[in-house]
C-alpha angles and dihedrals in degrees: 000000000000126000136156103325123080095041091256119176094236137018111238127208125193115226099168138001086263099037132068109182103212117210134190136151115208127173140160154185109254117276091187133043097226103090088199094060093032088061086046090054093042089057108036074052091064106043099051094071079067099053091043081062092058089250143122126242114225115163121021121182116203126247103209116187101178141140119212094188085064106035135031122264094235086072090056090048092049091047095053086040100061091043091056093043093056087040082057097054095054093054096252139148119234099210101177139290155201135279134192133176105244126155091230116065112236133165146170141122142259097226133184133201143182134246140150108262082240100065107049114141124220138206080229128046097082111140127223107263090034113134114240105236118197121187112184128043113258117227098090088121100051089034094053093044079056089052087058091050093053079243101133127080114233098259082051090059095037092053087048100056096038084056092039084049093050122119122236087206099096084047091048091046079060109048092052085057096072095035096252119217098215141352150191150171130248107236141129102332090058122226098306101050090045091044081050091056086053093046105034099161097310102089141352129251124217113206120188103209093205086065090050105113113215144164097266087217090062090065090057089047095042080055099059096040109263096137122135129258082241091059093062094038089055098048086053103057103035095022086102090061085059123098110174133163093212133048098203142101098314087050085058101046101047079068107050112112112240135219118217083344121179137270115284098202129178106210126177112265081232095060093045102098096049086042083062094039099057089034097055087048091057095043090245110159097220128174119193088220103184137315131267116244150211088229148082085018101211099024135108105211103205102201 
């Protein structure tokens, strides 16, 4: 049903008339020191692609890049630990995986899930009118360049990976719940590559800066300068789909690259109410960020 065109977050293969098996592979380096947090990341990650698609993971299987002549065993063991604890949490089996000897650490997981044919959901199908819903602060990418530079304060990188191992599921329990016309997740495009891939040259977007949410320590560091290579690479390439009105920190920050972002969901006006509703019981943080338009078919207005 859906394979590699169309930039979807997940291939999607039809088994019965009632069952969609949901597939993605997803691994990184480490964006925090501590290998028990970084394997939470990885995996939340992972299985967020899943939950992008309207499905539900069910088995995962680990991607382990690791070499035990550089570096000591115990970090290995932290680093599957905190993947199988957050598998755990979603309800998931870890069935198995794959390792091989690498001198840079990665991980992740293949993961499936499960979803009626009916009920796929697409990076495209948003209508014009829709509400742009966003459900995790941007800034990953420039808080995690500080962490490198020994720049954040312990409670900064403790917000931020409590926020980057966090689970879309509670986001995604509340999206299926107003019949949404089209998701995603934030990752390492940024919000704008990630919006392009909703729009492609069907429809426009309109986003209002002041509703973006972000970490507040990411507009300090964007001002001196500790921004990530990916940053740079993604304003390059989708910066011409841009239209803004602005060129300061909000322009920045639609184009850092996330890791383990949030849900950018379009949702009917109609269905908003009940959205907030369901969110705010499951203690989902979610921005209505902008609407989707008729026109100008291709373009990101930055307000």
């Amino acid at each position: 049903m859906v394979g590699i065109e169309g930039f979807e977050d997940a291939g999607v293969y039809k088994v019965t008339d009632d069952i969609a098996l949901v597939q993605t592979v997803d691994f990184f380096t480490p964006v925090v020191d501590d290998p028990y947090w970084f394997g939470q990341i990885a995996a939340a990650n992972a299985l967020s692609d899943i939950y992008a698609m309207g499905a539900v993971p069910k088995t995962a299987l680990n991607l382990v890049c690791f070499s035990p002549k550089k570096f000591d065993i115990s970090i290995l063991k932290e680093i599957i630990r905190g993947g199988a604890d957050k598998i755990r949490e979603a309800g998931v089996s870890l069935l198995g995986g794959h390792s091989v000897e690498d001198e840079e650490i990665k991980y992740g997981l293949s993961i499936t899930g499960v979803v009626h044919p009916d009920r796929v959901l697409l990076n495209e199908g948003a209508r014009p009118g829709d509400l742009l819903v966003l459900t995790k602060p941007l800034g990953t990418g420039i808080m995690n360049t500080a962490i490198k530079g020994n720049l954040l304060d312990a409670d900064a990188v403790t917000d931020l990976i409590r926020v980057m191992a966090m689970l879309n599921r509670n986001a995604a329990e509340a999206m299926l719940t107003v019949g949404p016309h089209a998701c995603t997740d934030v990752t390492g495009f940024g919000l704008a590559g990630h919006l392009k891939e909703m729009i492609k040259e069907s429809l426009g977007v309109e986003i209002i800066a002041e509703r973006l949410p972000y970490f507040r320590e990411a507009v300090e560091f964007t001002s001196s300068g500790f921004v990530p290579g990916g940053l740079y690479r993604n304003r390059d390439f989708y910066g011409e789909h841009v239209a803004a009105s602005r060129s300061d920190f909000f322009f920045d920050i639609i184009f850092d690259p996330q890791t383990s972002g949030g849900l950018l969901i379009a949702i009917d006006p109609a269905d908003r109410a009940k959205f907030e509703s369901e969110a705010m019981r499951l203690g989902v943080d979610h921005h209505v960020i902008g609407t989707f338009l008729a026109e100008p078919k291709g373009k990101i207005l930055l307000k």
